[in-house]
N, C-alpha and C positions, 0 to 999 in steps of 0.2 A: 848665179844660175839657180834657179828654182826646178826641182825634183819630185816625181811621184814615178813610185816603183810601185808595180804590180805584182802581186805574189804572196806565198806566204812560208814560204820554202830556207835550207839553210842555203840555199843560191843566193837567194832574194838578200839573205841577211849577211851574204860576202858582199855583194853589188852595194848593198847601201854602208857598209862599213867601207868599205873602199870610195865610195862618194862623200862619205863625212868625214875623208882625210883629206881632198882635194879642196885648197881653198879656194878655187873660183866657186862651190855651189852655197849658196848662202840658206836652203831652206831645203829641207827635204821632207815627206810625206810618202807613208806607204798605203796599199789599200789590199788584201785588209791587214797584211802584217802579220807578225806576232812577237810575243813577252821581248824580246832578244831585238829585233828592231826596232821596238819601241821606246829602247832603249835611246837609240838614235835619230829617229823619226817622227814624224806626225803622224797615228797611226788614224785610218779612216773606214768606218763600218760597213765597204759596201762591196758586193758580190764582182770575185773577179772574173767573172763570166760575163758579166753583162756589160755590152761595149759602153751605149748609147749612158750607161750608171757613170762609167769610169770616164769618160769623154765632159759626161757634167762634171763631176768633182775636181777635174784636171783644168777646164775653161774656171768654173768658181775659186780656183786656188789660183787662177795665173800661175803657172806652169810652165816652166821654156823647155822642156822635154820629159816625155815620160816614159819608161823603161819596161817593157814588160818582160818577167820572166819566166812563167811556165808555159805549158803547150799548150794546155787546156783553151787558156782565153786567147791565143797567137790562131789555133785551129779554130775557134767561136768566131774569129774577126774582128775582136776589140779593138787591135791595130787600124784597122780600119776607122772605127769610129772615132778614134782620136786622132787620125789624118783628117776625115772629115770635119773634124770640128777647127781644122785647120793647127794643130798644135804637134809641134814634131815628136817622133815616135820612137823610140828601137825597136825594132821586132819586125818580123815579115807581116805582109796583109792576109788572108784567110784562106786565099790561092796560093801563094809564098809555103805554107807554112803546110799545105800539104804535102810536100817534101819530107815531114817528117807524120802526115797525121795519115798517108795512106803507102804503106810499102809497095804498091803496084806502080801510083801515081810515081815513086823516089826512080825505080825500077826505067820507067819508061823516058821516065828523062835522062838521067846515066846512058841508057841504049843512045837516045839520040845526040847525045855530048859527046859519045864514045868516052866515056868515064869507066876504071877499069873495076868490076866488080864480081861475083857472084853470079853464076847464070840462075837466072829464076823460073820459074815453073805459076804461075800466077794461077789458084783454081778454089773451083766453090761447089764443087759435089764430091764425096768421101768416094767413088770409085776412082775421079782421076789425081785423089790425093795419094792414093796406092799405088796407083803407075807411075806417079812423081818420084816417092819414095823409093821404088825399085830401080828406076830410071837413074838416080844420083848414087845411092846404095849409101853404107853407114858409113860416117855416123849420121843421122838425120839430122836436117835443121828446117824447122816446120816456124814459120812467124805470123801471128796475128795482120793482118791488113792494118788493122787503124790504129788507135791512140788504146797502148797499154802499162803508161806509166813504165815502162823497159822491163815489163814483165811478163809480156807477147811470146819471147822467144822460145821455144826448147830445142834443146842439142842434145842428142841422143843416141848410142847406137840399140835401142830397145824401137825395134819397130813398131810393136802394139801402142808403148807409150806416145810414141811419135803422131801414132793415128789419132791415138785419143784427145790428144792437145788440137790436132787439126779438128776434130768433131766436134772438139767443143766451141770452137772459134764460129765455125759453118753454122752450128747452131741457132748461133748471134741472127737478129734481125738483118738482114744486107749482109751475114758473115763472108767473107772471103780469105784466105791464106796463101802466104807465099810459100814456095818449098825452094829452094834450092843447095846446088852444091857446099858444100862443109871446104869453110877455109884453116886451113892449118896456120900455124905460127902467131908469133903476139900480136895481142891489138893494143891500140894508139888513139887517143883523140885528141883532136886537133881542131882547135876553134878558128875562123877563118871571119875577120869583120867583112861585111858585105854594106855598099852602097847602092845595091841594083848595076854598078857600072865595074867599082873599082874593089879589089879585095887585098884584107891586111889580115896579115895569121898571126895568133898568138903562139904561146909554146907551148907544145905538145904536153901532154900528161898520160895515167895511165892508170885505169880505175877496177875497181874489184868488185864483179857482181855478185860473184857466188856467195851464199850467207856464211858462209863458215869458213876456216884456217882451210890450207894445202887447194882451195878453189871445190870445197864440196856443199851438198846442199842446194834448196831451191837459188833460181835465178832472184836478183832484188831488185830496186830502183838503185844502188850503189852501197858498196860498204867500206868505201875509204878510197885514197887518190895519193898518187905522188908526181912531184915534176922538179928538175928535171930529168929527163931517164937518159941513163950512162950508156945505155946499151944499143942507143937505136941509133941508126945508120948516118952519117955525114950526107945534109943536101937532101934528107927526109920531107922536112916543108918544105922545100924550092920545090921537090917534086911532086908534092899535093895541091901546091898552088896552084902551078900550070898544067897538071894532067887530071884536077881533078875540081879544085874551086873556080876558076877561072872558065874553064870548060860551064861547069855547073851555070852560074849565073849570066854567060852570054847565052844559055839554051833559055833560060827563064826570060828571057831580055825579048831575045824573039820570041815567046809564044804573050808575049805583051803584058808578062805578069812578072815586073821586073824585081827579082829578092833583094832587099835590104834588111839589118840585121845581124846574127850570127847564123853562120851555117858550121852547124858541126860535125864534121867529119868523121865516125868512126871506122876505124883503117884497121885490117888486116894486113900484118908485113910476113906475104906468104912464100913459100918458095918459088915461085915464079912471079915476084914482085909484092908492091903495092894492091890493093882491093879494096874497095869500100865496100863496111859490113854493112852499116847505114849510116841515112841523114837522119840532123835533127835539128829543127829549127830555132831553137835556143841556146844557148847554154847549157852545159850537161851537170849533173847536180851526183858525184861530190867534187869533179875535175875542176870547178870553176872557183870553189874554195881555195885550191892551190895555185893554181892560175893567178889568179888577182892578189894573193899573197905576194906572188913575187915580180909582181910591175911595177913598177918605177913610175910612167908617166902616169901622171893624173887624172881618174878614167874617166870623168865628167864629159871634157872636149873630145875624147875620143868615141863613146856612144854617141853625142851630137851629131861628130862628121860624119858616121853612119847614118844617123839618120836624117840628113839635109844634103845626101849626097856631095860631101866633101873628102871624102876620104885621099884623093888623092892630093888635097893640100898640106894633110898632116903629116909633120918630122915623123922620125921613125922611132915605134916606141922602143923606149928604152926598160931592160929588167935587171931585176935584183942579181948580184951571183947567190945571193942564198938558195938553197934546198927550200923543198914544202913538201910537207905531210899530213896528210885529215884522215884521222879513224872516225867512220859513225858508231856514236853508240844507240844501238835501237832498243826499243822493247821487248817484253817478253814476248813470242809469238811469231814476232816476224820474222817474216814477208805474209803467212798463213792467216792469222788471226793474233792480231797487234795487239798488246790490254791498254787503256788508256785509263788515267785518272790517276797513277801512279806520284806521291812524291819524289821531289828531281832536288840532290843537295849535293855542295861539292861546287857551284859553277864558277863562284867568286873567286876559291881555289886553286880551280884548274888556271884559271885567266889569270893567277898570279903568277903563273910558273914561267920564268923568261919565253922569250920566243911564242909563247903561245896564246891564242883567242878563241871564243868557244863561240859555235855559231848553234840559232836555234835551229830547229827544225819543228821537229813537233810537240810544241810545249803551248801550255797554257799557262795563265794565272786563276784559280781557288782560292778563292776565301785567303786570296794575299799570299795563297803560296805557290811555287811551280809545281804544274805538275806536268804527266807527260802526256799528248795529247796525239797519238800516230804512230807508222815504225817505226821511222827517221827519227829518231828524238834530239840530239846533238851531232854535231859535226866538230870535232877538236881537233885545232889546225894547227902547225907551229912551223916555225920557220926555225933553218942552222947554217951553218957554213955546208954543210954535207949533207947525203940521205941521212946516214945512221946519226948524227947530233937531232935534223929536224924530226926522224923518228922516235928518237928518245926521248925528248921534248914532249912530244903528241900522246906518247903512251903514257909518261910523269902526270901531262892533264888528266886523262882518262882516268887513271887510278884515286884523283881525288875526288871522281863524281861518283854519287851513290844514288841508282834507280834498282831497287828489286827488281828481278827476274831480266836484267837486260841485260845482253850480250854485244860481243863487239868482239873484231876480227884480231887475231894478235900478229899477222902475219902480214901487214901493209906494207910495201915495201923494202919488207926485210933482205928478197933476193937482188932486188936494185943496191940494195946499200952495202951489200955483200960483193957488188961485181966489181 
């Protein structure tokens, strides 16, 4: 099987190392990649936004599936253009995928699935974003409408700060924000394959947004992931399958925009159950790093039967017992103001350390050297028998990569490996 992944992310570069272990794929191509996939890949120069670019490159390469992994181009409709050009796809189509590109849109279909979530307050002038917030009381939780990289939300009990984040969303051309109720207890993601018909969940994980140790600091796109979590309840996924993905994709089904893909669940286990915090149309990016660490089956045929609507012919995937653990290490700056251009040494190292792979993120090549090229810069994975070996593992990586001024969480997992 022949391969072209879309993306340029350290997702991107679990999906495609996970594809260059499976021996059914005989070729693989990314577009546009980077340093770390191209390791792996045929990397190719063209803009992953643009459908009708990626749909040529995928018909020119004869392609027997092509993988898309961020939002960006799943919300543009690239999926789209690569169905259109007749050539099978993962990803939802550009209606699909606003499940995760507008919180109103996610909102309104949960209401009519009866999926059990958050009550929402959907509003787009700063007086009834004030009634909202008095109406729920603290802590607030104020979210961008559309696509904000997971960096939309704030959780607040500071009511001016609350307003202010809303104001500035409203601002936006077409701005809109959701306000709703604050759910207490852990959250869980939970990836769930979808074929528009039939759904297959993978296991659960559990990812760290806040930038810094103890969960403080701005919100990020992710800063490390563990699975699997000790702590979370017996019959967790049976009950997100049927009360909440299954639900999901027969509302999609009827409104004649059938989702196939992943749909990922981020779940609140609140004290009056289950709740989704949100959808997301992809793959969550650092959760999917430890996910695919510890599958067993071969993920090749398994994105296909999502996308050729077969999922309900495939054996049931089989996983690792190993633990997974991914620290990001990012740059100086982030989530705020990233610095790029940095040299990145130490990768060869880290990857030589049992258990563990070093995935890129945002790195470039210079004048033949890495350098770092985004927040995300790495993602160091490692796999053990347990949290505390696969976290051990992860941090041993970490400490042999040298990027000035970059930081990275020391606190992934530590209370999972502890319980």
């Amino acid at each position: 099987m022949k391969i072209l992944v879309v993306g340029t992310g350290a997702r991107e570069h679990a999906l495609v190392r996970a594809l260059s272990l499976d021996p059914s794929v005989t070729a693989l191509h990314a577009a546009p990649g980077n340093p770390g996939i191209g390791a792996l890949a045929t990397l190719h120069p063209v803009d992953q936004l643009d459908g009708p670019a990626v749909a040529a490159l995928a018909t020119e390469l004869g392609v027997d599936l092509v993988v898309v992994g961020p939002e960006a181009p799943l919300v543009a409709g690239v999926a789209d253009a690569v169905r259109a050009a007749g050539i099978p796809v993962f990803g939802p189509s550009g209606e699909g995928a606003r499940l995760e590109g507008s919180k109103a849109f996610a909102k309104e279909v949960m209401a009519a699935a009866g999926v059990p979530t958050a009550e929402p307050r959907v509003v787009t002038d700063a007086a009834d974003v004030a009634a909202a917030l008095d109406a729920f009381g603290a802590p607030y939780v104020v979210k961008e409408d559309g696509l904000a990289a997971g960096k939309g939300v704030v959780v607040t009990s500071d009511r001016a700060e609350a307003l202010a984040h809303a104001e500035a969303c409203l601002a936006k051309e077409g701005g809109a924000v959701v306000v709703e109720e604050y759910l207490d207890g852990p959250e869980v993601s939970l990836f769930v394959l979808c074929d528009g018909t039939d759904v297959v969940p993978l296991v659960p994980a559990q990812d760290f947004k806040r930038a810094h140790d103890g969960d403080e600091g701005p919100n990020t796109g992710g800063m490390g992931a563990y699975s699997p979590l000790p702590w979370a309840p017996d019959g967790l996924v049976e009950e997100v399958v049927e009360r909440v993905a299954k639900p999901t994709v027969a509302e999609m089904a009827r409104r004649g925009t059938p989702f196939s893909g992943v749909l990922y669940c981020g779940l609140a286990l609140t004290s009056k159950g289950v709740r989704v915090v949100e959808f997301n149309a992809r793959f969550g990016d650092p959760e999917t790093q430890v996910v695919l660490a510890r599958l067993a089956t071969p993920l090749a045929g398994v994105l296909l039967a999502s996308a050729t609507g077969t999922l309900a012919d495939l054996p049931p995937l089989e996983w690792r017992d190993d633990a997974a653990v991914t620290v990001v290490v990012a740059s100086e700056g982030y989530p705020a103001s990233p610095r790029s251009g940095d040299p990145i040494e130490g990768v060869d190292d880290a990857d030589a350390v049992p258990g563990v792979h070093v995935l890129h993120a945002g790195t470039a090549i210079v004048d033949g050297a890495l350098v770092s090229a985004g927040g995300r810069v790495l993602s160091v994975t490692a796999t053990g028998t347990d949290l505390a070996a696969a976290r051990t593992a992860a941090y041993a990586g970490v400490d042999r990569i040298s990027l000035a001024g970059s930081h990275h969480r020391s606190d992934i997992a530590a209370a999972a490996a502890a319980h």
